[in-house]
C-alpha positions as CSV (number, residue, x, y, z in Angstrom):
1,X,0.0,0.0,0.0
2,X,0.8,3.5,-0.8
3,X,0.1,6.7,0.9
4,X,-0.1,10.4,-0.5
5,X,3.3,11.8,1.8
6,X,1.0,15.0,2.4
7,X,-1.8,13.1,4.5
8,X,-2.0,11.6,8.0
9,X,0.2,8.7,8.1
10,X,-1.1,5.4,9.8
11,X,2.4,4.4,10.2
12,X,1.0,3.3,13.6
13,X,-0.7,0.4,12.4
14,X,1.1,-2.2,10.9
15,X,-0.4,-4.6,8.3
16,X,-2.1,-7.6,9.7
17,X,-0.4,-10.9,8.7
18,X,-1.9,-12.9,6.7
19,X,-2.7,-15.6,9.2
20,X,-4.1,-13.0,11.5
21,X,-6.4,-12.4,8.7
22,X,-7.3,-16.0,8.0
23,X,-8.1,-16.5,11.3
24,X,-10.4,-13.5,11.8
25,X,-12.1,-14.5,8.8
26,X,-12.5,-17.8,10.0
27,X,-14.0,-16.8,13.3
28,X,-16.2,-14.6,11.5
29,X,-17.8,-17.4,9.3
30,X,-19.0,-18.8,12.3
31,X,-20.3,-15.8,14.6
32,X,-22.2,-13.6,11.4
33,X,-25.8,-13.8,12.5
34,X,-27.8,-11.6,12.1
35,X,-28.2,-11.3,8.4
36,X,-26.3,-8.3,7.1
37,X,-27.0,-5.9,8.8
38,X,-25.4,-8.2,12.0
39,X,-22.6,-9.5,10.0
40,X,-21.5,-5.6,8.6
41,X,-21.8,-4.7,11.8
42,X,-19.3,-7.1,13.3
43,X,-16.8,-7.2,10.3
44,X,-16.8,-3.1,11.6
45,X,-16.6,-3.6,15.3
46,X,-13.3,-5.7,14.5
47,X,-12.0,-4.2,11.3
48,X,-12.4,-0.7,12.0
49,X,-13.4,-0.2,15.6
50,X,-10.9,-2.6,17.1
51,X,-8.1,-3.6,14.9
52,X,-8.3,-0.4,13.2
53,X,-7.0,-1.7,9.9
54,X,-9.0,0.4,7.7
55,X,-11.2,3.3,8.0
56,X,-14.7,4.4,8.1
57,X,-14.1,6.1,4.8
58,X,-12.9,3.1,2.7
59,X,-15.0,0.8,4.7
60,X,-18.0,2.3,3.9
61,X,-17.1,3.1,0.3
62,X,-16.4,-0.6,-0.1
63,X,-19.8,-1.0,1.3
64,X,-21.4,1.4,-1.0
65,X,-20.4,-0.4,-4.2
66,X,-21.9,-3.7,-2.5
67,X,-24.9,-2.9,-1.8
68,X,-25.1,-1.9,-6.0
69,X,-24.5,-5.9,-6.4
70,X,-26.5,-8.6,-7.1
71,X,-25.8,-11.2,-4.1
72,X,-24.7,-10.9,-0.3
73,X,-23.6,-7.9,0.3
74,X,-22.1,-9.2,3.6
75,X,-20.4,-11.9,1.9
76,X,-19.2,-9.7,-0.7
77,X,-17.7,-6.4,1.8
78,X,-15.9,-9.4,3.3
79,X,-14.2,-10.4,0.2
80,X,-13.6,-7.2,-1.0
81,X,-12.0,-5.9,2.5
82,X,-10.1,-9.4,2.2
83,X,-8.7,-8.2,-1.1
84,X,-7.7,-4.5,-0.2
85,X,-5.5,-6.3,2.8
86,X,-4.2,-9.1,0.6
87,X,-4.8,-9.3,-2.5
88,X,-6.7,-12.0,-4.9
89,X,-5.8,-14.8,-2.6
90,X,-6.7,-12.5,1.0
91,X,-10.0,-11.6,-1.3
92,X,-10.8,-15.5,-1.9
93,X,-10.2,-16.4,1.4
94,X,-12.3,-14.0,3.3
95,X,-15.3,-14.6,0.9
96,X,-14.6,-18.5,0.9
97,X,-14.3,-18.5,5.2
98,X,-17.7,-16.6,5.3
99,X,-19.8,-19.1,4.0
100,X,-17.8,-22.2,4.5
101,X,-19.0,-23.2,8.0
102,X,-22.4,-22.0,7.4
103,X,-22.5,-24.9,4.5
104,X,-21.3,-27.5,6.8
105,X,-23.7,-26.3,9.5
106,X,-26.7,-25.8,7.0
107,X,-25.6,-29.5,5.4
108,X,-26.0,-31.3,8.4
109,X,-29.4,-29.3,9.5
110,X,-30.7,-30.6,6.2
111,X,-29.8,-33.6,7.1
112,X,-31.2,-34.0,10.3
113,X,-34.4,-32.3,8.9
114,X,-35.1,-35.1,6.4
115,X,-33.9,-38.2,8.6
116,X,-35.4,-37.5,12.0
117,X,-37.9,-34.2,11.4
118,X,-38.4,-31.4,13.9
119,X,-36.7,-31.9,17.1
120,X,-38.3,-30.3,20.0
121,X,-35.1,-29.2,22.0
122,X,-33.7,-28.2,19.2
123,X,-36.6,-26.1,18.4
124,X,-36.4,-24.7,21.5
125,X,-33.2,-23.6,21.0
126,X,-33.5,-21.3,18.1
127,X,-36.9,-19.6,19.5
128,X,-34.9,-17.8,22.4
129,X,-32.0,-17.1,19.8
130,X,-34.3,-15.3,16.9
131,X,-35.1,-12.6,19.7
132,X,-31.6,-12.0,20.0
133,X,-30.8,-12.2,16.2
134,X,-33.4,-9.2,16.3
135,X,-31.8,-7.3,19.2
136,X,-28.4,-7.9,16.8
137,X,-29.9,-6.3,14.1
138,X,-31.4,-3.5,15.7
139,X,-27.7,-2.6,17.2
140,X,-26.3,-3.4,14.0
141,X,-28.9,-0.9,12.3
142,X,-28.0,2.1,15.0
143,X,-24.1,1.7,14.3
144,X,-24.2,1.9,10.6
145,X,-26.9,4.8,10.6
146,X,-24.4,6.8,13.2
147,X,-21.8,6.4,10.7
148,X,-23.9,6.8,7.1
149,X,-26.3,9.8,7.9
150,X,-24.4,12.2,8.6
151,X,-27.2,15.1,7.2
152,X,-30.6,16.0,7.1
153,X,-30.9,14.6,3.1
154,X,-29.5,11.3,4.2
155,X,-32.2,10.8,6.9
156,X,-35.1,12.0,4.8
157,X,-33.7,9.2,2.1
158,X,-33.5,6.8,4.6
159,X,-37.3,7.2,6.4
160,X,-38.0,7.5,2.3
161,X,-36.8,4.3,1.7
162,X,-38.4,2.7,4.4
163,X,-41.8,4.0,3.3
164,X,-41.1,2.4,-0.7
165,X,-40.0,-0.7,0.9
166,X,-41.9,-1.0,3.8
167,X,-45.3,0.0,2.7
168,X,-45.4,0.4,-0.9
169,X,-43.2,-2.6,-1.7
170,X,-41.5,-1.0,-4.3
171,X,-38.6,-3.6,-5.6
172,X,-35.0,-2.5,-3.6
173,X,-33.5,-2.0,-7.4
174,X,-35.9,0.9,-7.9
175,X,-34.9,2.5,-4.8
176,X,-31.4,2.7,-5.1
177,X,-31.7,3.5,-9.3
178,X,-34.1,6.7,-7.1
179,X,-31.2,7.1,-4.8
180,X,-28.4,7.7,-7.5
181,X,-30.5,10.2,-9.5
182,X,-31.5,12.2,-6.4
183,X,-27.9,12.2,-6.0
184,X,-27.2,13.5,-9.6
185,X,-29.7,16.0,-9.7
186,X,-28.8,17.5,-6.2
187,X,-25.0,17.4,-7.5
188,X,-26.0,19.6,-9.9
189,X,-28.2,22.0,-8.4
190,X,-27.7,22.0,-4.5
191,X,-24.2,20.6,-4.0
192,X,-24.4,22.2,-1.3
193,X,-26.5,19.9,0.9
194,X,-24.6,16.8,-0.3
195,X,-21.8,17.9,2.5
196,X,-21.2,16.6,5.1
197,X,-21.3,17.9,8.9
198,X,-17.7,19.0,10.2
199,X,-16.6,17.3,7.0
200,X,-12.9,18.4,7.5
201,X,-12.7,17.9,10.9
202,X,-14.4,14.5,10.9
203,X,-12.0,13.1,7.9
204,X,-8.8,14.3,10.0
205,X,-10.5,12.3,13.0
206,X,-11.4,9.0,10.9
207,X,-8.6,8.5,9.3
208,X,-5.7,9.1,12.0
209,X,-4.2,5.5,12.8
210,X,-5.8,3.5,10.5
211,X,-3.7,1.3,8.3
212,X,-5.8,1.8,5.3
213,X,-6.9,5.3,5.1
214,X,-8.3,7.9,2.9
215,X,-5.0,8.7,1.1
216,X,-4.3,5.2,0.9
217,X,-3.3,3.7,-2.6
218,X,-3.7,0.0,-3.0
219,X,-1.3,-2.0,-5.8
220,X,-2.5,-2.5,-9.5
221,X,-5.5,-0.4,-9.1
222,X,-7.4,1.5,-12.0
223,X,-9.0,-0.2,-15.0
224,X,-7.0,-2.8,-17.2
225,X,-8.6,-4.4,-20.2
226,X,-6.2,-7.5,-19.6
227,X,-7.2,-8.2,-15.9
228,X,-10.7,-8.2,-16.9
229,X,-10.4,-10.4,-19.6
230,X,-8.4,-12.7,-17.7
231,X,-11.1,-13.1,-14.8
232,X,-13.7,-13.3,-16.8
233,X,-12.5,-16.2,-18.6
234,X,-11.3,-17.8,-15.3
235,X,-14.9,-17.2,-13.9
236,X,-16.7,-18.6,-17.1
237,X,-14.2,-21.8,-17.0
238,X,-15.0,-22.6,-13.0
239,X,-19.1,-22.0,-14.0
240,X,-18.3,-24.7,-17.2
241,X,-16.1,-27.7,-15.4
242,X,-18.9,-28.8,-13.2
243,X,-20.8,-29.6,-15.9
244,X,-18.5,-32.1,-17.4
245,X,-18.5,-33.8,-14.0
246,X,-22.4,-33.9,-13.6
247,X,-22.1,-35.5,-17.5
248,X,-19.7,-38.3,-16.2
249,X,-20.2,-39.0,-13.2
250,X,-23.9,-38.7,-12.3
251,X,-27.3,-39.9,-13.5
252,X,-29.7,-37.8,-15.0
253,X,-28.2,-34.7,-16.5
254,X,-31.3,-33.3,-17.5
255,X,-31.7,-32.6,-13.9
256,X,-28.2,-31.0,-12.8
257,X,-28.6,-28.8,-15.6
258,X,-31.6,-27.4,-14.9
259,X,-30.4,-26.8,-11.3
260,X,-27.3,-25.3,-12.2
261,X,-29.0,-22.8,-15.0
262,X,-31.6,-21.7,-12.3
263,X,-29.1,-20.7,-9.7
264,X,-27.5,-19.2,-11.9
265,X,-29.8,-16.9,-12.8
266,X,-31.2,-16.6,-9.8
267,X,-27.2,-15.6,-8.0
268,X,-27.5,-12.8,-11.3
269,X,-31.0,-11.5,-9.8
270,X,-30.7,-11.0,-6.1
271,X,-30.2,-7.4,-5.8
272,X,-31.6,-6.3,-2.3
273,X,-30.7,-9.5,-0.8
274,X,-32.1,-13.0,-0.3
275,X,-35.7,-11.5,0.6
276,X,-36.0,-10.1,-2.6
277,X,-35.0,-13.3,-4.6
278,X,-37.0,-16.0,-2.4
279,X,-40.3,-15.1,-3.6
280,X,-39.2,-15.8,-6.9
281,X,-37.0,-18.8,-6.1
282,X,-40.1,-20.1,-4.1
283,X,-42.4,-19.7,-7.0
284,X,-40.2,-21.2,-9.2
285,X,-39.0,-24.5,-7.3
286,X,-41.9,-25.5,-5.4
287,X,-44.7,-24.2,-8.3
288,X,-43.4,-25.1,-11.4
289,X,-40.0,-27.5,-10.4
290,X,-41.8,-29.2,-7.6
291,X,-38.7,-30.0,-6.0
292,X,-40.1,-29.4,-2.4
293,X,-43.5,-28.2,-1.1
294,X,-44.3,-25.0,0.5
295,X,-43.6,-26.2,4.2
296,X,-40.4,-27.6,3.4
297,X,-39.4,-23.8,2.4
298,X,-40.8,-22.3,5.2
299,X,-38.5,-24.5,7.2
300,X,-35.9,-23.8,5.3
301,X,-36.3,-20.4,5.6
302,X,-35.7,-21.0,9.1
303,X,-32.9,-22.9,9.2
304,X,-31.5,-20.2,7.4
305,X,-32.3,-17.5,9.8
306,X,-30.7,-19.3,12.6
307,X,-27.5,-20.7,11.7
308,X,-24.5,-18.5,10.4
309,X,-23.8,-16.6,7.1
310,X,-25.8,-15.2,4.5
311,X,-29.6,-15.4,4.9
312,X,-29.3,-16.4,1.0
313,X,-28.2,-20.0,1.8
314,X,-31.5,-20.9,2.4
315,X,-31.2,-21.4,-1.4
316,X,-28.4,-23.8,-0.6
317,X,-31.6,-25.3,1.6
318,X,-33.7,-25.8,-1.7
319,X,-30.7,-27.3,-3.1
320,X,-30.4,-30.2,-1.2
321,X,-34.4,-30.5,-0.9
322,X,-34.5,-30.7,-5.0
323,X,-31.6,-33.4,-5.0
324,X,-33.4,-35.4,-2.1
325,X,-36.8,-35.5,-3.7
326,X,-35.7,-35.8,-7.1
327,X,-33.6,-38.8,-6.7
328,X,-36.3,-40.5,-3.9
329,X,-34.5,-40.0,-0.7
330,X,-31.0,-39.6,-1.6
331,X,-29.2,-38.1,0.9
332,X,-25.7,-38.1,-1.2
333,X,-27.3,-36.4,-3.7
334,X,-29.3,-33.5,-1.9
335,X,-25.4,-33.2,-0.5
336,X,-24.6,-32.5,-3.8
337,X,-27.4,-30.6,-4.9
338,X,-26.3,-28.1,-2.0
339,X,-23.1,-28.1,-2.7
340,X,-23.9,-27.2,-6.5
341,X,-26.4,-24.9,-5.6
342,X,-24.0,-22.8,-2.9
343,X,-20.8,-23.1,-5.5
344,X,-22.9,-21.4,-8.2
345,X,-25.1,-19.1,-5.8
346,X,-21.5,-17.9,-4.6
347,X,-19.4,-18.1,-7.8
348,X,-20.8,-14.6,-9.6
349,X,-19.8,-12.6,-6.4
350,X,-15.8,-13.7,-6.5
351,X,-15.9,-12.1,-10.2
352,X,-18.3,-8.6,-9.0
353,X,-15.4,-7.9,-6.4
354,X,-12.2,-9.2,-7.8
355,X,-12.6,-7.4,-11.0
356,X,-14.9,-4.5,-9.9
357,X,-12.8,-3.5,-6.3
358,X,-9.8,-2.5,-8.7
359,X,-11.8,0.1,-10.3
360,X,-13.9,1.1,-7.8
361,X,-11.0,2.3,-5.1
362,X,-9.6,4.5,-7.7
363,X,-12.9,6.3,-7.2
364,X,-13.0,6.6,-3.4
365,X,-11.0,10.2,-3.5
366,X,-13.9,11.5,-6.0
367,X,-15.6,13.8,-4.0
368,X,-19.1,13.6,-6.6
369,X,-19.1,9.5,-7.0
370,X,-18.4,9.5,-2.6
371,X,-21.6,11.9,-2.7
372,X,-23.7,9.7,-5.0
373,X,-22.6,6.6,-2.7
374,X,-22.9,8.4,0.4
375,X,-26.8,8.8,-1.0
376,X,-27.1,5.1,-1.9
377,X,-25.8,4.0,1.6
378,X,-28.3,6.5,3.2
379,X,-31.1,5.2,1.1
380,X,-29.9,1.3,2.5
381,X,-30.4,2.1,6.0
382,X,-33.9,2.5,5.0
383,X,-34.0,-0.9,3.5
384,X,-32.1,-2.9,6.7
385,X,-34.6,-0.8,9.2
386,X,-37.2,-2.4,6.9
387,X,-35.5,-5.8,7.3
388,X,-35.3,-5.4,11.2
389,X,-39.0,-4.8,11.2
390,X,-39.7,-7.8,9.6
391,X,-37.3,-9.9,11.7
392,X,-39.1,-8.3,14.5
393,X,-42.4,-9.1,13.1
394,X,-41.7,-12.5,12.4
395,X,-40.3,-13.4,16.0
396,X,-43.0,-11.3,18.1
397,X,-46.4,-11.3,16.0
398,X,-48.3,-14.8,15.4
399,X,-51.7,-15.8,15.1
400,X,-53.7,-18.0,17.5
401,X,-57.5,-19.1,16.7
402,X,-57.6,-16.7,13.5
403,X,-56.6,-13.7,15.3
404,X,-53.4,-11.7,16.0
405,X,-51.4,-13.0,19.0
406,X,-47.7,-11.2,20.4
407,X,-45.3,-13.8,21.9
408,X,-44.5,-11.6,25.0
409,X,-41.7,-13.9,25.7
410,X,-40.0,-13.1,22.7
411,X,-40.8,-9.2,22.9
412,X,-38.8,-9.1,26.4
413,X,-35.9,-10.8,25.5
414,X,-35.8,-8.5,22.7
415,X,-35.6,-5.6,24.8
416,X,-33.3,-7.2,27.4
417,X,-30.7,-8.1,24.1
418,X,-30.5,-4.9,23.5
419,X,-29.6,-3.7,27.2
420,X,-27.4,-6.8,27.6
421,X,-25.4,-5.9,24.4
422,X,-25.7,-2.0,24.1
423,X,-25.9,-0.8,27.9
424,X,-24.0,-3.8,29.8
425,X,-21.6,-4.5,26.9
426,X,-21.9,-8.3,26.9
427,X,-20.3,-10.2,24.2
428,X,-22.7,-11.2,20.9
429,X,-21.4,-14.9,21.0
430,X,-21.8,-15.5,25.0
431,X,-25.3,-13.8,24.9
432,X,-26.6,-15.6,21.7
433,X,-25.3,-19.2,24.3
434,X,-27.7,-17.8,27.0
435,X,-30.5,-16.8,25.1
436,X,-30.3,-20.5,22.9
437,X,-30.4,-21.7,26.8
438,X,-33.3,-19.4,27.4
439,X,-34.9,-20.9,24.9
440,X,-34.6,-24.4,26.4
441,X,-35.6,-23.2,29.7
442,X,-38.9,-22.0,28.6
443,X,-39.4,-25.7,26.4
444,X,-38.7,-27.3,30.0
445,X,-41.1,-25.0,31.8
446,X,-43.8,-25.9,29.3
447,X,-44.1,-22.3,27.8
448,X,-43.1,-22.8,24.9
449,X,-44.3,-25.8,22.6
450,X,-42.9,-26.5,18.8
């Protein structure tokens, strides 16, 4: 890395090894619930917060170019702040690490979902940690709004955003394509209220001991007609092989192929996240593909919300569903199904960074395009205030005999995460242990009831 000789120096901080690295990305893989609004709020408690090995600044422009992707914009800040500290392979590995464990995890789920059904402990288990997966996201929600509104246009954008999202369900892609040309237009004729607060003074605070800061130059930057090319081709001979193996080696090609063509699409379509692409993946699979029923996704969509990683690996869920059904009970092949669904779920998102994070840091010092992301981010609060609503909804609202029921339990221990975590300051990882236990405790006491 390079530094303009002129600007605060971070000299500070040294570079993290790479095995440092690894292992933080490992850890994470296993502690990111909370959907993304959890996990981005983690990877910046560590990264920024803690370690302090890059700034709020290139943090959040990283962030801003994310949320403009189709996929997990989690996954894909990960991979992308893996890059920036080491390159392709620190890029691979971080976005790799992040989903790894949650396959395992999600793997055996499915596995003892089909074999042995719903297990009431286990039940129990995961209804005292979805209120705490709430309180996680509500926390998760206040830090990155601190940090991304920073003026009165930002928060109008934001409560905006909600609204579209919330109550007019207008598609997430429409609200950030809104987003960008608010942000043009008010370029051009109130530039004025793009600034930010304190701007200088709160750019000379940010970026003092950080090891990637604002004047910050990483290697081999810029655009480069060869680099593209060269990942391109790469990408589109990794999304061919498994083909050749599904030919060979397994029965019924008919049926991979369909599988693989679907996800595929389906990994090119997910702008706003996995609840933006499971309607249509539900349509699709159970509807038309019949390769589970309705209940089994409900589940899955469960399993998903509890276990770690991206919420979009419920798809992975569907995955191993379609190969279990379709080949009457096999569980080798719903283990290959998921795999193949997760590999080509995941496989676009390696190419979106890798080739697009080269480009996009040249851009961070661009005062208009940080404006025009700084509006995007603003407007994406919006959307993960919307999603913590519907978490909360989800967890605390129910219905009982027709009618509208709250599960009080629930509602506390929402409210007590949050005081545990934001007031008390206890760990995310020992609390999410007592409030699986929780959980148990009110299965034992005869409260609860799967």
């Amino acid at each position: 890395m390079q530094s303009d000789p002129g600007a605060t120096s971070a000299t500070a901080i040294q570079k993290p090894s790479f095995k440092e690295a690894f292992l933080f990305w490992l850890k994470l893989g296993f502690i990111s619930f909370g959907g993304p609004a959890g996990q981005i709020g983690i990877m910046h408690e560590f990264i920024v917060e803690q370690k302090k090995w890059v700034s709020d600044s290139r943090f959040l422009h990283a962030l801003n170019y994310c949320m403009l992707l189709p996929g997990p914009e989690a996954q894909q800040l990960a991979t992308y702040i893996g890059w920036l500290l080491h390159g392709v392979r620190g890029g691979l590995v971080a976005g790799i690490l992040f989903v790894l464990p949650s396959v395992f995890i999600l793997l055996g789920l499915s596995m003892v979902y089909v074999t042995y059904g719903t297990i009431p402990w286990v039940a129990a288990l995961f209804y005292g940690l979805k209120p705490a997966v709430v309180a996680i996201v509500a926390l998760a929600l206040i830090k990155i709004g601190k940090k991304a509104l920073v003026n009165w246009l930002h928060y109008v954008l934001a409560l905006l955003s909600f609204i579209l999202i919330y109550f007019l369900d207008v598609p997430f892609p429409l609200i950030i394509l809104g987003a960008m040309v608010v942000a043009v237009v008010m370029l051009k004729f109130s530039p004025g209220s793009l600034q930010h607060r304190n701007a200088e003074e709160k750019e000379a605070s940010d970026e003092s001991g950080y090891y990637i800061n604002a004047a910050t130059v990483a290697p081999e930057t810029g655009f480069s007609w060869k680099r593209i090319a060269t990942q391109i081709a790469a990408a589109l001979l990794l999304w061919a092989l498994p083909f050749l193996l599904f030919y060979t080696l397994l029965q019924d090609f008919s049926f991979w192929n369909k599988l693989t063509m679907f996800f595929t699409k389906a990994a090119l379509v997910t702008f706003g996240g996995a609840y933006a692409v499971l309607p249509y993946v539900a349509q699709v699979t159970v509807e038309k593909f019949n390769w589970l029923s309705n209940y089994q996704m409900i589940d899955g969509l469960a399993l998903g919300e509890t276990t770690p990683g991206p919420l979009i690996m419920v798809l992975a869920f569907v995955g191993f569903m379609a190969g279990y059904n379709h080949f009457a009970g096999s569980l080798l092949m719903g283990t290959v199904g998921l795999l193949t669904t997760t590999y080509y779920t995941f496989l676009p998102c390696f190419l979106f960074i890798l080739a697009g994070a080269p480009i996009i840091e040249r851009t961070h010092s661009n005062a208009s395009i940080k404006a025009v992301l700084s509006i995007v981010t603003a407007a994406v609060v919006g959307v993960i205030l919307n999603l913590t609503v519907y978490f909360g909804q989800a967890v605390v609202l129910g219905k009982a005999g027709g009618m509208l029921s709250v599960d009080y339990f629930s509602l506390a221990w929402i409210i007590v995460s949050i005081f545990a975590m934001y007031r008390f300051k206890v760990g995310m990882i020992p609390w999410i242990g007592v409030s699986a236990l929780a959980g148990l405790v009110m299965y034992l006491f005869g409260y609860y009831q799967p």
